[in-house]
TORZA-462552 format. One record per residue (C-alpha): residue number from 1; x, y, z. Coordinates in steps of 0.001 Angstrom, whole numbers. Layout:
<sites>
<NUM <X Y Z>>;
...
</sites>
This chain:
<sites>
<1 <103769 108988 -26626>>;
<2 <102326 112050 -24764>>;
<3 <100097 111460 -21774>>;
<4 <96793 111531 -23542>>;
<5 <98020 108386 -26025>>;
<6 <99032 106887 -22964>>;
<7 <95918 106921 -20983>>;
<8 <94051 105753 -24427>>;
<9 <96317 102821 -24794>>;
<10 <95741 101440 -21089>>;
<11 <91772 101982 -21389>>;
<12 <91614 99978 -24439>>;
<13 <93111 97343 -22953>>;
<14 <90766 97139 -19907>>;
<15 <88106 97832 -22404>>;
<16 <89568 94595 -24975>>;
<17 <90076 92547 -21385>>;
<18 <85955 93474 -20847>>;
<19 <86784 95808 -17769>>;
<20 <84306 98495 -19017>>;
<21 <84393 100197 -15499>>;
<22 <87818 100802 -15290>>;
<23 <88390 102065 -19615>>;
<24 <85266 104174 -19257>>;
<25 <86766 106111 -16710>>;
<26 <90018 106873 -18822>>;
<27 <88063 107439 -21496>>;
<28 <86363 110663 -19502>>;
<29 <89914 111301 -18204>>;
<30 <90764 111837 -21618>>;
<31 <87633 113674 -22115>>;
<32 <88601 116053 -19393>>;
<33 <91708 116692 -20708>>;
<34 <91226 116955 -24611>>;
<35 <87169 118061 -25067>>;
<36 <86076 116298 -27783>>;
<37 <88411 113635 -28647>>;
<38 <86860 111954 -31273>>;
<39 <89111 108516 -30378>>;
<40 <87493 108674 -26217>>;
<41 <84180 109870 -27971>>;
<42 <83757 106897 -30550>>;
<43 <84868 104522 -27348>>;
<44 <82551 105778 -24860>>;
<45 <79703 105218 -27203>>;
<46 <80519 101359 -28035>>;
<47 <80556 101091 -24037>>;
<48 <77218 102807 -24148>>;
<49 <76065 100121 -27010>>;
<50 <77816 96887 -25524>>;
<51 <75569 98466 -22210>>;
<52 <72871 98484 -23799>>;
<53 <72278 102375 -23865>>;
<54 <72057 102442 -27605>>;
<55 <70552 106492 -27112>>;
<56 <73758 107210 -25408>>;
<57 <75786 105813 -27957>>;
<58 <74285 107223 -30689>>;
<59 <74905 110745 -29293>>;
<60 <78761 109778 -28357>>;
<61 <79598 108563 -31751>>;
<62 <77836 111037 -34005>>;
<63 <80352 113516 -31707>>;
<64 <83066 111295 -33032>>;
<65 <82039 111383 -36343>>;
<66 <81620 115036 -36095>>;
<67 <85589 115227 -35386>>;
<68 <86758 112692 -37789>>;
<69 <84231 112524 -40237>>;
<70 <87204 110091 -42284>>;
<71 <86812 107261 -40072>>;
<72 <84954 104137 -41356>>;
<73 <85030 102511 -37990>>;
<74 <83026 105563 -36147>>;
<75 <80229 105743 -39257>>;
<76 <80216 101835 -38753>>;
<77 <80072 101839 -34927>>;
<78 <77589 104859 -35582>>;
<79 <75066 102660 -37976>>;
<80 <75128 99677 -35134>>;
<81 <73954 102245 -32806>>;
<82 <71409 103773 -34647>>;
<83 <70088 100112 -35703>>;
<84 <70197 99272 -31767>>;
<85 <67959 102659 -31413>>;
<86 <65401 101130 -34232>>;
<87 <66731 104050 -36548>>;
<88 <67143 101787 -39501>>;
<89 <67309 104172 -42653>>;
<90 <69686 106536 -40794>>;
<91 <71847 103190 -39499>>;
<92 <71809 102469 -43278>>;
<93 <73128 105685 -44469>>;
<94 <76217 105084 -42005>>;
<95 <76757 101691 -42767>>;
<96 <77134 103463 -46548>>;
<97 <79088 106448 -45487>>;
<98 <81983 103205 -43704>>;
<99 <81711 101194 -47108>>;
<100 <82610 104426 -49185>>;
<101 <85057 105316 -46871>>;
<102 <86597 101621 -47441>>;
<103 <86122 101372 -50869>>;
<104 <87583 104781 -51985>>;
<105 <90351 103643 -50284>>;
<106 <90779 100039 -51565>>;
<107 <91019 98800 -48595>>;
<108 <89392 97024 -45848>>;
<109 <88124 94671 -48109>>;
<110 <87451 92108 -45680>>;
<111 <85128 94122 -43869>>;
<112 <83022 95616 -46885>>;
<113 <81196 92352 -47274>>;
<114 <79892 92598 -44062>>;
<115 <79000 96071 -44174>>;
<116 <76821 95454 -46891>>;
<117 <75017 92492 -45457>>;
<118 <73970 94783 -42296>>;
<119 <72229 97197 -45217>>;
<120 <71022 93983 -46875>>;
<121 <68845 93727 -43729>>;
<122 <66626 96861 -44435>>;
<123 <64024 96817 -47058>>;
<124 <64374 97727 -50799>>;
<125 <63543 101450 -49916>>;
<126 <65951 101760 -47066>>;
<127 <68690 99714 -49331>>;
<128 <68064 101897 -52273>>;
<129 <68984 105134 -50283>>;
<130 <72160 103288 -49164>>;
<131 <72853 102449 -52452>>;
<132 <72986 106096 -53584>>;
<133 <74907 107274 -51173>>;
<134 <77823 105002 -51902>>;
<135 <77426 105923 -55728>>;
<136 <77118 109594 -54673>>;
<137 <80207 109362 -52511>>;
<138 <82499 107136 -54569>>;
<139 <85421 108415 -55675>>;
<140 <87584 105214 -57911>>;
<141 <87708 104639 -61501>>;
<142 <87024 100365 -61071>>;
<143 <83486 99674 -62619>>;
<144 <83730 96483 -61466>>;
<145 <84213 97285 -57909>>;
<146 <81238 99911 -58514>>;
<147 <78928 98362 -59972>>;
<148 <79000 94803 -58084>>;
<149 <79153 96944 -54961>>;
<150 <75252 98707 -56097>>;
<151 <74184 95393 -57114>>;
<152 <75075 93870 -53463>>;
<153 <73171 96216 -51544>>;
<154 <70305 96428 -54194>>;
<155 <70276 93153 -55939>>;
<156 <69220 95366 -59183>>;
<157 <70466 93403 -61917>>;
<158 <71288 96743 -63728>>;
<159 <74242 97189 -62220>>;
<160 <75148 94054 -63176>>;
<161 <74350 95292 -66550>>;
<162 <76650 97920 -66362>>;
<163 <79409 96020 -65231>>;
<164 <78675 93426 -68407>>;
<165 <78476 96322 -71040>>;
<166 <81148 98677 -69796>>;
<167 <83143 95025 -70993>>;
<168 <81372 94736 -73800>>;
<169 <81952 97748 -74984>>;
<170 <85710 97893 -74537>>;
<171 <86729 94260 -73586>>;
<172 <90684 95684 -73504>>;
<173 <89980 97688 -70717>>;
<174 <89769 94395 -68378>>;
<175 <92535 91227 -68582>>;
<176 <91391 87622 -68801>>;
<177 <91448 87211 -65164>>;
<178 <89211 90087 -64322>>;
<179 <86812 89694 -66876>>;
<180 <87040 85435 -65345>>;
<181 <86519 87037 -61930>>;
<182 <83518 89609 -62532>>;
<183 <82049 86522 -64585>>;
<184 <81893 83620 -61887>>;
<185 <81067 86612 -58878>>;
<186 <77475 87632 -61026>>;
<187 <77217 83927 -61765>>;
<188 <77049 82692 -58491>>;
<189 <74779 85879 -57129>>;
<190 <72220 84935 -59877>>;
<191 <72631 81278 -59273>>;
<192 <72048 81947 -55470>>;
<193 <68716 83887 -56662>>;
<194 <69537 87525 -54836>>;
<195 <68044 89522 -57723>>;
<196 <65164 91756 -56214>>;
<197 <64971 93812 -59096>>;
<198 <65209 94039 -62814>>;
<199 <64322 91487 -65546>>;
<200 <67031 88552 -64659>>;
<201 <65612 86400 -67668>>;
<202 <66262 89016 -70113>>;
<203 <69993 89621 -69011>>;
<204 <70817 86539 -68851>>;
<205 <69839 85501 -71984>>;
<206 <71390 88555 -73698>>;
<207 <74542 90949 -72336>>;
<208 <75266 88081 -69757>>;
<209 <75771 85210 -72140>>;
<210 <77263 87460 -74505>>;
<211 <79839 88110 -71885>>;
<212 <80437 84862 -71580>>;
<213 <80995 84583 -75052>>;
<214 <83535 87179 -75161>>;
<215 <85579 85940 -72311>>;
<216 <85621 82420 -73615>>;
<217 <87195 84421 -77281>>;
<218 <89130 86500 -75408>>;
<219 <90678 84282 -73825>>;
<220 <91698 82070 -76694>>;
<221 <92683 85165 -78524>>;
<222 <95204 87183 -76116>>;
<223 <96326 83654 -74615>>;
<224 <97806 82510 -78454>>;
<225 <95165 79385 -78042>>;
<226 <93608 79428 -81413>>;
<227 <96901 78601 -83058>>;
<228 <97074 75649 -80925>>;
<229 <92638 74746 -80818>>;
<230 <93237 72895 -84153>>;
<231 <90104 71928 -86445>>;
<232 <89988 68348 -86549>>;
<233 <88976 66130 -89130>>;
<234 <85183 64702 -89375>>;
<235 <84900 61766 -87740>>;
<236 <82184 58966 -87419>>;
<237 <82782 56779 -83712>>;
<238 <82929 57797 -81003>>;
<239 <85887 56122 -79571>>;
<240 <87803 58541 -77112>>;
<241 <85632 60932 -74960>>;
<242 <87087 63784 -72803>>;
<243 <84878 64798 -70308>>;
<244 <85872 68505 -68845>>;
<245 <84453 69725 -65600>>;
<246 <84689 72573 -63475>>;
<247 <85564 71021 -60518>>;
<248 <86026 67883 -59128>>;
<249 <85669 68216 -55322>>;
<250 <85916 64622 -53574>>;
<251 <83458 62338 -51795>>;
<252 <80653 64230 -50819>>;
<253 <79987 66889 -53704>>;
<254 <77563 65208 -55928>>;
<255 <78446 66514 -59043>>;
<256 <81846 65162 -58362>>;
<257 <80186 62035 -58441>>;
<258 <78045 62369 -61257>>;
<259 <80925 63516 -63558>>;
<260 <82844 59946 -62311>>;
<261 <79588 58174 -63035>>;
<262 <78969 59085 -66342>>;
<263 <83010 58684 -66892>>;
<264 <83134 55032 -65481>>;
<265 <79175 54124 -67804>>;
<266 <80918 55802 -70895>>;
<267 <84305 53091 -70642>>;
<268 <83321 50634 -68650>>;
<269 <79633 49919 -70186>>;
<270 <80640 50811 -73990>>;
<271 <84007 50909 -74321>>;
<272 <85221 53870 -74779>>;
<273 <88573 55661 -73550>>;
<274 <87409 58517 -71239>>;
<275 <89704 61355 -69429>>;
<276 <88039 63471 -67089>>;
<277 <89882 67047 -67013>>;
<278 <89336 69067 -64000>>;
<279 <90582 72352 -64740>>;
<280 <89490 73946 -61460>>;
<281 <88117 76795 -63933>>;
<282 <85691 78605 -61533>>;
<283 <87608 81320 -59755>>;
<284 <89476 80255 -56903>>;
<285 <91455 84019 -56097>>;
<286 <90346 87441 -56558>>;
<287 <91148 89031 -59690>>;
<288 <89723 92224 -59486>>;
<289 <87931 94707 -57307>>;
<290 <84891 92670 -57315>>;
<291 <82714 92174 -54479>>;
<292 <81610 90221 -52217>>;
<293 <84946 88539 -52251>>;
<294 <84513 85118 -52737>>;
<295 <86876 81672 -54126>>;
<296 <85220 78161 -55725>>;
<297 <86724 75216 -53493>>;
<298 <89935 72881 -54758>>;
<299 <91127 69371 -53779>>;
<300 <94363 70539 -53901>>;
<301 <95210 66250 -53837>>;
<302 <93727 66346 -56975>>;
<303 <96786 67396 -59133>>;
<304 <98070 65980 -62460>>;
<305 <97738 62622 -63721>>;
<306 <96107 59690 -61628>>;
<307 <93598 57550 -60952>>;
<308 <90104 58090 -59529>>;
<309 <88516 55234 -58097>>;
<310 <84993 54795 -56764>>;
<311 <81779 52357 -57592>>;
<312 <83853 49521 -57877>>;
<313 <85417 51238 -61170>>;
<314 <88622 53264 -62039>>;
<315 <88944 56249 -64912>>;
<316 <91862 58132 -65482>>;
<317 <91527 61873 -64669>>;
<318 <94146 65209 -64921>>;
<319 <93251 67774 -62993>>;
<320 <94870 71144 -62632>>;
<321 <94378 72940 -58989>>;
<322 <95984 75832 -59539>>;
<323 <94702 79211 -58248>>;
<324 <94630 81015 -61110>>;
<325 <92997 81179 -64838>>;
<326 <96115 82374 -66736>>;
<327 <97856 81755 -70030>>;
<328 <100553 79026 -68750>>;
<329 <97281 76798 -66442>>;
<330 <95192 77137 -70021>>;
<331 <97478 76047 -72585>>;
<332 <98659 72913 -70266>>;
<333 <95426 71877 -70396>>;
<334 <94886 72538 -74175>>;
<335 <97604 70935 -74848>>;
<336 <96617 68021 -72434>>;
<337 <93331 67853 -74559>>;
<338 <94901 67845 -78120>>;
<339 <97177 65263 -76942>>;
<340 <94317 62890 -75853>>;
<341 <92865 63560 -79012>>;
<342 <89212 62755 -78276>>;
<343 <86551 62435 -80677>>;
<344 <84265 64408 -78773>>;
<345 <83813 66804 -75735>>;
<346 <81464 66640 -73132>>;
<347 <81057 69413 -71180>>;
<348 <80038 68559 -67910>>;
<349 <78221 71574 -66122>>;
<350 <77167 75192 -66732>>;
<351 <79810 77983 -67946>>;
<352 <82079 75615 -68999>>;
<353 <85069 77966 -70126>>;
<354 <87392 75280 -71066>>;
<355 <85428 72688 -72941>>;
<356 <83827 76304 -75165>>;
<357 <87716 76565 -76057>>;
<358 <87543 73610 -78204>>;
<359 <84034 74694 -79584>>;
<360 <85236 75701 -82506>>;
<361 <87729 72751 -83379>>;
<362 <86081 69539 -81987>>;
<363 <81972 68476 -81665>>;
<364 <81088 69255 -77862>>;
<365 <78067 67917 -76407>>;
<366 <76657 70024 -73293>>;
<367 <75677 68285 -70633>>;
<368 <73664 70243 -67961>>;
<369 <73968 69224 -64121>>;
<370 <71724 72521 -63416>>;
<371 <68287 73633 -65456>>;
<372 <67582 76546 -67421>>;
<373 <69444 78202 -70472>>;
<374 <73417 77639 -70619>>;
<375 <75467 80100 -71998>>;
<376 <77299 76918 -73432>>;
<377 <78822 77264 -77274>>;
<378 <78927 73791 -77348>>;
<379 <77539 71840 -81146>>;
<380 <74415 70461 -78682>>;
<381 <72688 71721 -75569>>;
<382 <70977 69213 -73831>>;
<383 <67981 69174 -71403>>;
<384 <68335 68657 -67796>>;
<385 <64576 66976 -67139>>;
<386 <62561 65405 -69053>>;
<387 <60148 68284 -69546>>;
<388 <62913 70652 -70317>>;
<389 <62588 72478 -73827>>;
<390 <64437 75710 -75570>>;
<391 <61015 77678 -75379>>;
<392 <62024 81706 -75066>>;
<393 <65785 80476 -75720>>;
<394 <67606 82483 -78590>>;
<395 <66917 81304 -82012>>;
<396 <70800 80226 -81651>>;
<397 <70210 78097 -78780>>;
<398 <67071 76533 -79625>>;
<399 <68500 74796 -82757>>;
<400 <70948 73304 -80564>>;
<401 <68946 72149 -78032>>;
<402 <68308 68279 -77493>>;
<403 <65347 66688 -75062>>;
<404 <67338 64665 -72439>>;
<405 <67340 63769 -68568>>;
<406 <70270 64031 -66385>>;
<407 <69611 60200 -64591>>;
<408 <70555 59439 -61361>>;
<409 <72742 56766 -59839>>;
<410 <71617 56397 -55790>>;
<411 <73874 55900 -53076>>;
<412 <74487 53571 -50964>>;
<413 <70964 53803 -48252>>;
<414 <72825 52391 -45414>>;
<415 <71537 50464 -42354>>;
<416 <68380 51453 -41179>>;
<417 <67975 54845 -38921>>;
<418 <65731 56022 -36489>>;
<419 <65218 59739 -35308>>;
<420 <67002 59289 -32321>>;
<421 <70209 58519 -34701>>;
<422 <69847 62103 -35564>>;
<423 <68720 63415 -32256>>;
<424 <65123 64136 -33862>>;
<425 <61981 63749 -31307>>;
<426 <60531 60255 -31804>>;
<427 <56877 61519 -32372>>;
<428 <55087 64279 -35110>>;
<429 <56231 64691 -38426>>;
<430 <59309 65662 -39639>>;
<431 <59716 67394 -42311>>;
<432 <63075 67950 -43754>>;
<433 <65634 70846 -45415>>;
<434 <68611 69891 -47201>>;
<435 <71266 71386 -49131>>;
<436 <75249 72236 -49526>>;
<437 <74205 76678 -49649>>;
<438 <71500 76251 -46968>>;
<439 <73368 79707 -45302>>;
<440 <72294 81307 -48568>>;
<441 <69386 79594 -49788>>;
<442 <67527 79438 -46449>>;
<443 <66854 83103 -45875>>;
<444 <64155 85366 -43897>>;
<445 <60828 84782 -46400>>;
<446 <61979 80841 -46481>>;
<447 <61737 80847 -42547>>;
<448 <59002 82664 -41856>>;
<449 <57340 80182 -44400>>;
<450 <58587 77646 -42485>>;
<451 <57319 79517 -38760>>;
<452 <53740 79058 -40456>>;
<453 <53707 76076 -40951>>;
<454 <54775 74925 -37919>>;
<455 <52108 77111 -36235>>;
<456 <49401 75251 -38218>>;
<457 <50901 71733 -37391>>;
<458 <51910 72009 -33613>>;
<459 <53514 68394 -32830>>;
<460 <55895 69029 -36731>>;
<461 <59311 69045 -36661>>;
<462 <61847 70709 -38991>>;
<463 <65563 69524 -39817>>;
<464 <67880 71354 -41697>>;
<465 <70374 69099 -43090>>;
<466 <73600 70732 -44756>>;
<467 <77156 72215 -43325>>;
<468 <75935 75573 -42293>>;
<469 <77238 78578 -40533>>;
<470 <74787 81604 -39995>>;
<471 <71569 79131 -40799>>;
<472 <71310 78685 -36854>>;
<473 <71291 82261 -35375>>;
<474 <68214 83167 -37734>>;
<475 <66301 79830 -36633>>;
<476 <67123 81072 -33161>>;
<477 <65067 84147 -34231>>;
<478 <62326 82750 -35405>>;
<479 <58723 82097 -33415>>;
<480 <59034 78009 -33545>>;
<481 <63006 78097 -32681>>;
<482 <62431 74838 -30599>>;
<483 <60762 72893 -33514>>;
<484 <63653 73836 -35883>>;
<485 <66852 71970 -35844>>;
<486 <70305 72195 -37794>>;
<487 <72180 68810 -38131>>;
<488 <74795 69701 -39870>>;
<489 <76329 67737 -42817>>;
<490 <74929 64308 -43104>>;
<491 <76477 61628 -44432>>;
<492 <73673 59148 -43937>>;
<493 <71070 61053 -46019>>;
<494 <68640 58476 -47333>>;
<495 <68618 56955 -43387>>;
<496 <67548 60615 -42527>>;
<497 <64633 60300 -45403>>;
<498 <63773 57020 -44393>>;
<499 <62175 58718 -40933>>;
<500 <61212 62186 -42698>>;
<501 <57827 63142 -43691>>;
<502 <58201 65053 -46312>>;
<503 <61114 67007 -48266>>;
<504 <60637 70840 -48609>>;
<505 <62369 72635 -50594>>;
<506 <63429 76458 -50680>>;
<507 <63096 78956 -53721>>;
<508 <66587 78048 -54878>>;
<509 <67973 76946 -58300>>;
<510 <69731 73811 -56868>>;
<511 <69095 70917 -55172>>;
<512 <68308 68553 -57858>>;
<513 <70351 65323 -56174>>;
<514 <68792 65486 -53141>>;
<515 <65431 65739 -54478>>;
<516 <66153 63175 -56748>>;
<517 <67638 61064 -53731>>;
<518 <64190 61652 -51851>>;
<519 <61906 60645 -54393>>;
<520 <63687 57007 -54396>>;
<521 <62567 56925 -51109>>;
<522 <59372 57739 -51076>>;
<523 <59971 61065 -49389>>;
<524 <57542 63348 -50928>>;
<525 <58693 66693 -52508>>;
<526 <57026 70039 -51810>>;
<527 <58548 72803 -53945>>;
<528 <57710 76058 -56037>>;
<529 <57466 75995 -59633>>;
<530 <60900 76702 -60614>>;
<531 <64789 75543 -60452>>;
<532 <66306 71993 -60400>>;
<533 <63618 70434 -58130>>;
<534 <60617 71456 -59821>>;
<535 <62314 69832 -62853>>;
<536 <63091 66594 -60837>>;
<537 <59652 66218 -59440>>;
<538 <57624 67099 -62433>>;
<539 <55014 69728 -63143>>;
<540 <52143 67826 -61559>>;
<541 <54276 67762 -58274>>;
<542 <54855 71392 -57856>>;
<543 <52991 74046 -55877>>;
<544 <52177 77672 -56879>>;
<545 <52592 79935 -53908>>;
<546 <52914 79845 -50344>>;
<547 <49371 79156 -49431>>;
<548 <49575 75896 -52087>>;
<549 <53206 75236 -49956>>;
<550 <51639 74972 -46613>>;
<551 <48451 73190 -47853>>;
<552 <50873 70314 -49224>>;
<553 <53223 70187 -45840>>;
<554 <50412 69903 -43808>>;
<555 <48171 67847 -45198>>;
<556 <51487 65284 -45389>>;
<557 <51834 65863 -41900>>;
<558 <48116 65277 -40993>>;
<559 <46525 62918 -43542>>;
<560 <48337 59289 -43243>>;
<561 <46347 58334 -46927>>;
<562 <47407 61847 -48587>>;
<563 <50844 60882 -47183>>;
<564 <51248 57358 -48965>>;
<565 <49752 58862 -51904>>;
<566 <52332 60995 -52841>>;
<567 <54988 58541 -51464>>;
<568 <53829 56013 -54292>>;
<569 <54028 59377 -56509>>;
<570 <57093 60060 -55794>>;
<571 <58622 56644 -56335>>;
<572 <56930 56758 -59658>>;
<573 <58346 59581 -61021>>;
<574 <61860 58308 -59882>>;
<575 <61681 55387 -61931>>;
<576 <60602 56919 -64750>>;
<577 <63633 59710 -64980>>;
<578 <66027 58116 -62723>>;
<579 <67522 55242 -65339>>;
<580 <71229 56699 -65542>>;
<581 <72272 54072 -67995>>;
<582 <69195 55115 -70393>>;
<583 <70870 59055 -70284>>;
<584 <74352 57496 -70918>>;
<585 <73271 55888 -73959>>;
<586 <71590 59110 -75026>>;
<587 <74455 60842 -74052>>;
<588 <76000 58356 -76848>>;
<589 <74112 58729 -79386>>;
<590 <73824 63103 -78908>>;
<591 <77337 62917 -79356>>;
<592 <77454 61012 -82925>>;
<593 <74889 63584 -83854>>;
<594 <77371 66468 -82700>>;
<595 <79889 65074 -85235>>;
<596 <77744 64604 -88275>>;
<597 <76680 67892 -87403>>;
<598 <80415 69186 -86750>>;
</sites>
């Protein structure tokens, strides 16, 4: 190591052990002795930025960069200083120059999220440019890498697009797992509701269920399943009932408990002999360049044969946790199917990969825990509230479609709660936010929404209630910080709506059960016009815009009659689309239709 390595190595260790004094003086030393060292150059500007002397360090790094133009670190260090210096489309373009830089390289990969979420700041404009410089600049041959990368800092759902038809067109150019991976990554993005641009409606209901389609074929095709997805006889009772999920998660996730609800109704209240698979078939590893990284949670407990046991009732369940959606994990659990032999499938939840395996060889019966258009291939589609229909569906889908509503079985309210309980002011109303994705869901338009409204009503309170990690650095941003408060996950939910004022609800696409949950309680429901909620409330419940948002939180806030008003709504509207047992039994009879129809 020659002297200038030397010096380098002991400033950045006063630098990493935050003696800035001591490394920026080696760092000149250096300086003195090598002019223009891009390594002492890139370090004295993040001194100048963790100063506070983002001018400075804008002019030290772009001399890095100048040197070692190949370094993602200086165009990355560069973009933070040119943010700190308010020079947001030039920060941008850095930030883009680092993720090409990483990309091209395949590498880095845990850092190219987070590059792109810094561009993700900037508006559409600013992320556009970005956008093209990484396509101008990149270098590798994977589309899916590409393409997903675009859509992340656009949120153009024609890159998406290309991704799909690119597989479309030449489905051999991608294996099973990849095609699995690209298809649960643009699933959750459009579930999340990050499209800014592009008609969503009209890819999803074309190339996006059509990849579906081809991954659920594919699959059975290249993994030798079709020899063993046998066509079954008619049959006329429904006797044995498989119910296949995506995931069964534990105490806490309510699907998980829905899927054991409806499990337990179908044996325990009529008889039947029910196995709940849980094939863990949402992607739980990266499979391809695809990005943002991401992995679907496992109860790794969950494994094999055993017993579930919860409201008083046991069903038998095999579940199948792991990591991977490959030949060997699918035909175990085809041949765990055929071997149960059920009469018919119920596919519990959207994208259902595993129960569309058997579409072909036994009646299925889709059964929605989400609204809007599945890309299901199951013999029925059913609704997910009561005012649910097919309308602007494919012709294909709309014949298959059945009205239905998903029910709801409470739990347990607890002992009474006060605010206190929750460390909530005693005094003003308190309106609440809750969710399992509030870190995605809750995001800057949301808040700002939620800033006016606490400017109109000065004595409300807000309480975000939901495991959450970023959620409270951007409340700490926000003009009303004080009034805003993340609990955390709750486990006492309906004691935390028995003290609310009122339930508001982001633009999101879930959120159904807690909605549901509030309405029990009387908590009145403010939300837009669209996703789960606006399906569990009703159409006379939902609001148009923001103005109609605010109008509705205040005036719960303010006006004690308004208040029990839509209390006595909202209890109303529970019982009428609440009665779990009522959907079981219609659950019943869909799936004797699905076999005179099979």
């Amino acid at each position: 190591m020659d002297q200038i390595e030397q010096t380098l190595a002991v400033a950045t260790e006063h630098h990493r052990a935050g003696r800035t004094a001591e490394a920026e003086r080696l760092y000149r030393d250096v300086l003195d002795a090598s002019p223009g060292h891009p390594d002492a150059l890139h370090l004295l500007g993040v001194i100048a930025l963790q100063s506070g002397r983002a001018d400075e360090a804008v002019d030290r790094i772009a001399q890095a960069v100048a040197g070692d133009d190949g370094s993602p670190l200086f165009h990355a260090n560069l973009g933070h200083a040119l943010h700190a210096s308010g020079r947001h489309r030039e920060a941008a373009m850095s930030f883009a120059r680092a993720l090409t830089l990483l990309t091209n390289e395949g590498e880095g990969w845990g850092n190219v999220g987070a590059l792109a979420n810094l561009i993700r700041r900037y508006d559409d404009d600013i992320r556009a440019a970005a956008a093209a410089e990484v396509d101008a600049r990149y270098t590798m041959g994977d589309v899916m890498r590409r393409q997903s990368l675009l859509f992340l800092l656009t949120g153009d759902v024609t890159y998406y697009r290309a991704l799909v038809n690119t597989a479309l067109d030449d489905p051999l150019r991608f294996s099973i797992p990849s095609m699995h991976y690209a298809y649960w990554g643009i699933a959750m993005r459009l579930f999340q509701g990050d499209t800014r641009k592009g008609d969503v409606s009209a890819f999803t209901v074309g190339e996006f269920r059509r990849f579906y389609r081809l991954l659920v074929e594919e699959t059975a095709r290249r993994y030798g399943l079709d020899t063993r997805l046998r066509r079954v006889a008619p049959r006329t009772a429904v006797k044995r009932v498989a119910l296949i999920t995506n995931q069964m998660l534990g105490e806490g996730h309510q699907p998980t408990a829905d899927a054991f609800d409806y499990a337990h109704r179908l044996q325990d209240d009529h008889g039947c002999q029910v196995l709940i698979v849980n094939p863990n078939a949402m992607a739980v590893e990266g499979e391809n360049g695809f990005v943002p990284e991401y992995s679907y949670n496992v109860t790794a407990e969950y494994d094999g044969e055993q017993t579930l046991t919860a409201f008083g009732a046991e069903v038998r369940m095999l579940s199948f946790p792991q990591p991977r959606f490959d030949e060997e994990k699918l035909t175990a659990i085809v041949d765990a199917v055929q071997h149960f032999d059920p009469d018919v499938i119920v596919a519990f939840g959207g994208s259902n990969t595993v129960a569309d395996l058997f579409a072909r060889s036994r009646p299925v019966v889709f059964l929605p825990t989400s609204s809007g258009l599945p890309p299901s291939l199951a013999t029925l589609l059913l609704g997910y509230a009561p005012e649910d229909s097919a309308a602007g569906w494919p012709e294909e889908a709309r014949a298959r479609f059945r009205p239905f509503f998903f029910g709801w079985t409470l739990p347990d309210a607890g002992p009474a709660r006060s605010r206190a309980d929750f460390g909530l002011p005693a005094d003003g109303p308190l309106h609440v936010v809750v969710g399992n994705r509030l870190d995605q869901e809750v995001g800057p338009e949301f808040l700002e929404t939620l800033d006016r409204l606490l400017d109109r009503v000065p004595d409300a309170h807000i309480a975000f209630a939901g495991a959450v990690t970023d959620l409270p650095g951007r409340i700490a941003a926000t003009r009303n910080a004080a009034r805003m408060q993340a609990l955390g996950h709750v486990d006492a939910i309906r004691g935390l709506y028995g003290v609310a004022t009122a339930y508001l609800n982001p633009p999101r696409q879930g959120g159904g059960g807690s909605a549901a949950f509030a309405l029990a309680d009387g908590l009145p429901v403010v939300t837009y016009a669209q996703g789960d909620v606006a399906g569990i409330v009703g159409p006379t419940l939902t609001v148009a815009d923001e103005t109609a948002f605010l109008d509705r939180a205040a005036t719960l806030g303010q006006d004690a009659a308004a208040r029990a008003q839509a209390a006595e709504a909202a209890r109303t509207r529970f019982a009428e689309t609440a009665d779990r047992a009522r959907s079981v039994e219609k659950l019943l009879d869909y799936a004797r239709e699905a076999q005179e129809l099979y």
